[in-house]
C-alpha positions as CSV (number, residue, x, y, z in Angstrom):
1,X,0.0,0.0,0.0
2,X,0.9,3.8,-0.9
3,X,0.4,6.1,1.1
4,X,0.3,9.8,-0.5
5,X,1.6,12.7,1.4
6,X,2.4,15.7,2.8
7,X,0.2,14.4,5.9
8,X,-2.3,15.9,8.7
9,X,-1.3,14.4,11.9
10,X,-4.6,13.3,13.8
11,X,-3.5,13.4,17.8
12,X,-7.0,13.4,18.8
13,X,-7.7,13.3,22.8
14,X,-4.3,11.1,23.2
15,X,-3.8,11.8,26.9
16,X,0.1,12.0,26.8
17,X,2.7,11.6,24.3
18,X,2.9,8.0,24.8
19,X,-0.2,7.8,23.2
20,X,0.2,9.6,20.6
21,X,3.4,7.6,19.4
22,X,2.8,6.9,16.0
23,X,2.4,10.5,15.2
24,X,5.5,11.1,16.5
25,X,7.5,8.5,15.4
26,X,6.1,10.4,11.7
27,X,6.9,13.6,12.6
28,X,10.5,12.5,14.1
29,X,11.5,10.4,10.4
30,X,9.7,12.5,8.2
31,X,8.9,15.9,9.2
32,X,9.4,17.2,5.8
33,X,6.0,15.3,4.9
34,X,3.9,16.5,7.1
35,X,2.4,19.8,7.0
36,X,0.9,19.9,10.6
37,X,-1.2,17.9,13.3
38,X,-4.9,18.4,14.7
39,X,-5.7,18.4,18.1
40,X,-9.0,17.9,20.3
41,X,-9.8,19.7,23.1
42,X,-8.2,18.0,26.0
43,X,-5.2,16.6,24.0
44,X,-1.9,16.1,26.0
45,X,0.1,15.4,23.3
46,X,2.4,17.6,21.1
47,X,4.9,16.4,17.9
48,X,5.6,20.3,18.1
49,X,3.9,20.8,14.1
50,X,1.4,23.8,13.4
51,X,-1.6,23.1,14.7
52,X,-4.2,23.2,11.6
53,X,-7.8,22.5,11.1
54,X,-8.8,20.4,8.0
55,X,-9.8,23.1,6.1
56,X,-6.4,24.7,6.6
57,X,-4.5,21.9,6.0
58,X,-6.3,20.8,2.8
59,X,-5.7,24.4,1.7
60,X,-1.9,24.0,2.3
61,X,-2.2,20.6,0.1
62,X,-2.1,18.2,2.6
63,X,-3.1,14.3,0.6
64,X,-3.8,12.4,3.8
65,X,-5.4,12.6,7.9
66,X,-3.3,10.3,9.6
67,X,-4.7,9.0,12.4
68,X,-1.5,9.1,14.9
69,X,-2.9,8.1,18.8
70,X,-3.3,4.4,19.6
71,X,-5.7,3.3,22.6
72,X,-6.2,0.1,24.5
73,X,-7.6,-2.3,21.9
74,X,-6.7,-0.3,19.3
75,X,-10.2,0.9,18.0
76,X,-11.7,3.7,16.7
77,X,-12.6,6.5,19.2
78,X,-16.3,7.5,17.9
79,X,-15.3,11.3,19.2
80,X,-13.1,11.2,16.1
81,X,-16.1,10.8,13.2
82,X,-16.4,14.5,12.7
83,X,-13.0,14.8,12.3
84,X,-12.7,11.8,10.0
85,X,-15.1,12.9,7.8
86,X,-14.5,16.3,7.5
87,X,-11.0,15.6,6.3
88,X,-12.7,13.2,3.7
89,X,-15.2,15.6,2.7
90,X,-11.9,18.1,2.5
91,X,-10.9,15.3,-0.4
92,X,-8.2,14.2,1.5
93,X,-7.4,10.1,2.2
94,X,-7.8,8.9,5.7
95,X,-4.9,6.3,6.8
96,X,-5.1,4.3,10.2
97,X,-2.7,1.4,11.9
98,X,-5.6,0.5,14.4
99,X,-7.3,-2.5,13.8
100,X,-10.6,-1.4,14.0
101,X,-11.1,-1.0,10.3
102,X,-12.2,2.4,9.0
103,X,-15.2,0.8,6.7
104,X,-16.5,-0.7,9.7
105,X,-17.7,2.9,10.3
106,X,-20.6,3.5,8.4
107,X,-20.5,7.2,8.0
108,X,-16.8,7.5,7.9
109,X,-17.3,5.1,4.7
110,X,-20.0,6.9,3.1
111,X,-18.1,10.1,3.2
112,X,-14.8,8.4,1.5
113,X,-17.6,6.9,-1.1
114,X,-18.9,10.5,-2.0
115,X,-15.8,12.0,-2.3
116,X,-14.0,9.1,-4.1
117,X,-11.0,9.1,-1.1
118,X,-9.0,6.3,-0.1
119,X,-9.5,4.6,3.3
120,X,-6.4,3.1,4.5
121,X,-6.2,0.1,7.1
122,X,-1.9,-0.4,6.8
123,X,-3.1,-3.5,9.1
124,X,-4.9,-4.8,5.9
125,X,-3.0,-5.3,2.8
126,X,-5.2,-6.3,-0.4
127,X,-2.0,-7.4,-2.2
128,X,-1.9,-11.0,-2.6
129,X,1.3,-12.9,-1.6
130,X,2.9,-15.8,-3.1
131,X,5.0,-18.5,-0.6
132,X,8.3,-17.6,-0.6
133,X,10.8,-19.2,-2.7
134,X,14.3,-18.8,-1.1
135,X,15.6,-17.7,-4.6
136,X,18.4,-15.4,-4.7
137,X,17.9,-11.9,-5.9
138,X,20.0,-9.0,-6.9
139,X,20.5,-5.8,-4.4
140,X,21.5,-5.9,-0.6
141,X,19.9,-5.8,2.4
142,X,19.9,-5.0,6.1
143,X,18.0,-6.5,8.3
144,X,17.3,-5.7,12.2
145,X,16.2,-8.3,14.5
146,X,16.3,-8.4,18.6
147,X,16.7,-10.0,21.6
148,X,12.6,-9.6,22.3
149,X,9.6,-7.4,20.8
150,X,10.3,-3.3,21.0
151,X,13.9,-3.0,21.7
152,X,14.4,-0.4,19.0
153,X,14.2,-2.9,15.6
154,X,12.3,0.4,14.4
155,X,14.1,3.3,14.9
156,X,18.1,1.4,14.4
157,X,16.5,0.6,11.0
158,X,15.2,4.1,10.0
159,X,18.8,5.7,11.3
160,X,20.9,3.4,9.4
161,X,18.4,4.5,6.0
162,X,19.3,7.9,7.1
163,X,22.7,7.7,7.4
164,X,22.7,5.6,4.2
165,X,21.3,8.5,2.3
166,X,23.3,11.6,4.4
167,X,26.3,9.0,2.4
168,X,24.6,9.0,-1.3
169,X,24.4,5.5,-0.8
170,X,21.3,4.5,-2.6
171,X,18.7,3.2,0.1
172,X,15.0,2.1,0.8
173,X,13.2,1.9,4.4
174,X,10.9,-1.3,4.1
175,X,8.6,-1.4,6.7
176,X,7.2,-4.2,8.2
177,X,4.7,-2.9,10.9
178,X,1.8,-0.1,10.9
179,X,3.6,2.9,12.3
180,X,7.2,2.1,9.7
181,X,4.3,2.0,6.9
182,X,2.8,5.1,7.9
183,X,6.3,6.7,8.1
184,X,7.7,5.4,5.0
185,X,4.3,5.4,3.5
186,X,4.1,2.4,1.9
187,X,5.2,-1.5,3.3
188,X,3.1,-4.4,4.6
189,X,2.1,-5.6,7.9
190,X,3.4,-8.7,8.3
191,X,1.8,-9.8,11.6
192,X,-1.5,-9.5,9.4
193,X,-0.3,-11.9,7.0
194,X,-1.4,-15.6,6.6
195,X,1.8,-17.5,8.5
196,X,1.9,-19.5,5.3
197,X,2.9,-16.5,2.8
198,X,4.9,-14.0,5.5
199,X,8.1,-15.3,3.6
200,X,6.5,-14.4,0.4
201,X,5.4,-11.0,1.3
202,X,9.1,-9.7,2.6
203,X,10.0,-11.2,-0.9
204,X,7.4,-9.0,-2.4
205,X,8.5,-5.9,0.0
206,X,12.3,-6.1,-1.0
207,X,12.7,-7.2,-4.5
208,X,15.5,-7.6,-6.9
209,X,17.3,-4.1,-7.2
210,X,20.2,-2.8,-8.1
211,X,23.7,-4.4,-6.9
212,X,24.7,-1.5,-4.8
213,X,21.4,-0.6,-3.2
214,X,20.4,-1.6,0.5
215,X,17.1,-2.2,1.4
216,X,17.0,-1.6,5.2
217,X,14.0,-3.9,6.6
218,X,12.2,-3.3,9.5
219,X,12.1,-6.2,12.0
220,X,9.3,-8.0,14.2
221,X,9.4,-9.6,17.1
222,X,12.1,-12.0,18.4
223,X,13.2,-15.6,17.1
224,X,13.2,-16.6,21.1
225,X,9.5,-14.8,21.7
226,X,6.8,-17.1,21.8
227,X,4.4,-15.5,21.0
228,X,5.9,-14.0,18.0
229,X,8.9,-16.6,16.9
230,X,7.1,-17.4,13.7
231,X,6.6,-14.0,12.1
232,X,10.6,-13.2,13.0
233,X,11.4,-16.7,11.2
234,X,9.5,-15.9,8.0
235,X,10.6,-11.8,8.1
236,X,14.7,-13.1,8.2
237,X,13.8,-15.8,5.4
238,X,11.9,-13.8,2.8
239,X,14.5,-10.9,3.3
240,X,17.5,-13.0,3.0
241,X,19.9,-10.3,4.2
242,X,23.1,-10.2,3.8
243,X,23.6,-8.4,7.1
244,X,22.0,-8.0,10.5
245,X,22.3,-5.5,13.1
246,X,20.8,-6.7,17.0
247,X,19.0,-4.7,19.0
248,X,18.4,-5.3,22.8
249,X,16.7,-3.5,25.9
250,X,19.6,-4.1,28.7
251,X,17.5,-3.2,31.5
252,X,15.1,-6.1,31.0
253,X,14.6,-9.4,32.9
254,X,12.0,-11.1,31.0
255,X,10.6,-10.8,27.3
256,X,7.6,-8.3,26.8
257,X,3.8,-10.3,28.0
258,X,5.5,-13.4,29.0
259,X,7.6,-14.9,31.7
260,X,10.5,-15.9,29.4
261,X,13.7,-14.9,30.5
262,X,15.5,-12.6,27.6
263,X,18.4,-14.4,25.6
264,X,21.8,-13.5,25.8
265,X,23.1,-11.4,22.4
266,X,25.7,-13.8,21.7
267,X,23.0,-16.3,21.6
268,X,20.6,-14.2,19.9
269,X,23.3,-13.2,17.1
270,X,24.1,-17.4,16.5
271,X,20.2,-18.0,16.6
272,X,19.7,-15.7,13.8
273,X,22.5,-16.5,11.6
274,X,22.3,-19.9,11.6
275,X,18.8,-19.2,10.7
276,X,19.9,-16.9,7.9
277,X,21.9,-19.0,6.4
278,X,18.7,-21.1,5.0
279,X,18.3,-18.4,2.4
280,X,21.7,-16.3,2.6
281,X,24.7,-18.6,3.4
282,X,26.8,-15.2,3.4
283,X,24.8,-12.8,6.1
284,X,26.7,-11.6,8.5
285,X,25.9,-9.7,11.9
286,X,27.6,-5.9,11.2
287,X,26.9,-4.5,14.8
288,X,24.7,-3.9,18.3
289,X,21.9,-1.7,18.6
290,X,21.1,-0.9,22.5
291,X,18.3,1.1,24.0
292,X,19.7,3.1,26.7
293,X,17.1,5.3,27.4
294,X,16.5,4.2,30.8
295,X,19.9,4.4,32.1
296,X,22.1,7.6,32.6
297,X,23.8,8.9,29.5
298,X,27.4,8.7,31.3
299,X,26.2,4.6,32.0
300,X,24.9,4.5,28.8
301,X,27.6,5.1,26.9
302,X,30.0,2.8,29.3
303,X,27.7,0.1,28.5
304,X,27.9,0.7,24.7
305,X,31.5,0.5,25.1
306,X,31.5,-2.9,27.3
307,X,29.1,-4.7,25.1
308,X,31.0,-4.1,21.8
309,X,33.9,-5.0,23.5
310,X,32.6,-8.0,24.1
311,X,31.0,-8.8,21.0
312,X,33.7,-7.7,19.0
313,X,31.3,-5.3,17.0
314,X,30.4,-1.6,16.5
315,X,27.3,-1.3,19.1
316,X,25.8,2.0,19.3
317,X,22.1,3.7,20.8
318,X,20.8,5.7,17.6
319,X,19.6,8.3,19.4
320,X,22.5,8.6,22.0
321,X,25.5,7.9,19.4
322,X,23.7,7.6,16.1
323,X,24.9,4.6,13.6
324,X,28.0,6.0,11.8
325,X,29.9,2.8,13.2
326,X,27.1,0.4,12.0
327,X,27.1,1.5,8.6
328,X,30.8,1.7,8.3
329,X,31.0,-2.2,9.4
330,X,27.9,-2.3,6.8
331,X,29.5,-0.6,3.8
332,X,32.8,-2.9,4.6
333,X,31.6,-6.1,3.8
């Protein structure tokens, strides 16, 4: 799916930033595309855009009302119809990662009929996918992968794109989840897709290209996880990369919703490579990614230092150090 831009962030009545974190993650990877966000009274978030109405924004040629606040259940808020509809009836496209779809809603779906605009569930591809094949293709990619769900798969993938580009290296974001899509603006959602065909789709998502250019996927989940193994098994087969980068919490004891203590990274990095090798005998693990929000930048960076000691590899925190050593390794090989 495509999504068109410059975008109208939708914040809503998100009650704190947290809530609104898909609009900010947007706003934080590609501010250029978006023109602004809308607010209802009582919001408590801020991504620090104008704040615009839809008339305003549809003036300014905004294409697309994302809706950027994620609740418990992840359903659509009926406070936000008006909203919804006005932006549709402003001829712009409405695009939500929540998976209550946006034609369940009667009146939202009769105002994208009359106005011929495009309702967008990123949750729900209508692309078809074949199984994958495990065939080589031209082009290179990246892939990141982690020690458990949320660790920063996201973000390490979007800085090393970045950095990519800041380098003239040619370079494509593929997301793999609803916010990455909405960010990138196009991608598919793998944890929608039929188990059966999740190799085929990241086939689909990163296809033959040219012999210099990196595809930098997005990952899901953890191959120790559970609850979510499978989807990281088919997303490291389908995108047969030739490199890996693993990213890891350090303050956790257990994985995300479950009891499971959190592997090790030198175990995680052997998991995934000897599952890599199924479809890329070559990949290679270029570097660390850690997440050291929660710890004081002084410890932070100590522990960035100890842990790529030990590993032998570049291991950074994007947002502390950025990924200048992670595509160095990466352009190397």
């Amino acid at each position: 799916m495509r999504i068109a831009s410059p975008y109208l962030l939708f914040l809503g009545d998100a009650r704190d930033d947290l809530a609104a974190k898909t609009a900010h993650g947007i706003a934080r990877w590609r501010r250029s595309g978006c023109l602004g966000q809308l607010r209802l009274p009582g919001c408590g978030a801020d991504t620090g855009l104008p704040d615009l109405t839809v008339r305003e924004a549809a003036q300014r040629g905004a294409r697309t009302l994302i809706v950027g606040l994620v609740n418990a259940g992840g359903r659509l808020s009926p406070t936000w119809e008006v909203t919804l509809i006005a932006a549709l009836d402003a001829g712009l496209d409405v695009a939500s990662g929540l998976h209550t779809r946006l034609r369940s809603l009667p009146a939202v779906r009769r105002a994208a009929e009359r106005n011929a605009c495009r309702l967008i569930d990123v949750r729900h591809s209508r692309q078809r996918f074949g199984v994958g094949t495990g065939e080589r293709r031209a082009g290179r990619r990246v892939l990141t992968v982690g020690t458990d769900c949320s660790v920063g798969k996201k973000y390490t993938a979007l800085a090393i794109e970045e950095e990519l580009s800041r380098r003239g290296v040619k370079a494509d974001f593929r997301a793999t989840g609803q916010t990455g899509i909405l960010i990138a603006g196009r991608g598919v959602a793998i944890d929608a897709v039929a188990a059966d065909f999740v190799s085929g789709a990241v086939e689909w998502l990163t296809p033959a290209n040219e012999p210099e250019h990196w595809d930098v996927v997005e990952g899901q989940g953890s191959l120790f996880h559970p609850s979510f193994a499978g989807v990281s098994l088919g997303l490291l087969h389908g995108a047969q990369p030739d490199a890996l980068v693993v990213c890891h919490e350090p303050t956790r004891a257990h994985m995300r919703g479950v009891s499971t203590p959190l592997p090790g990274l030198g175990e995680t990095i052997a998991l995934n490579l000897l599952a890599g090798r199924r479809t890329n005998p070559e990949i290679r693990c270029v570097g660390i990614s850690l997440d050291t929000s929660r710890l004081e930048p002084r410890a932070g960076r100590d522990l960035l230092r100890r842990t790529g000691q030990k590993h032998g590899l570049p291991c950074v925190d994007p947002l502390l150090t950025g990924v200048a050593p992670l595509v160095d390794a990466l352009l190397a090989g």
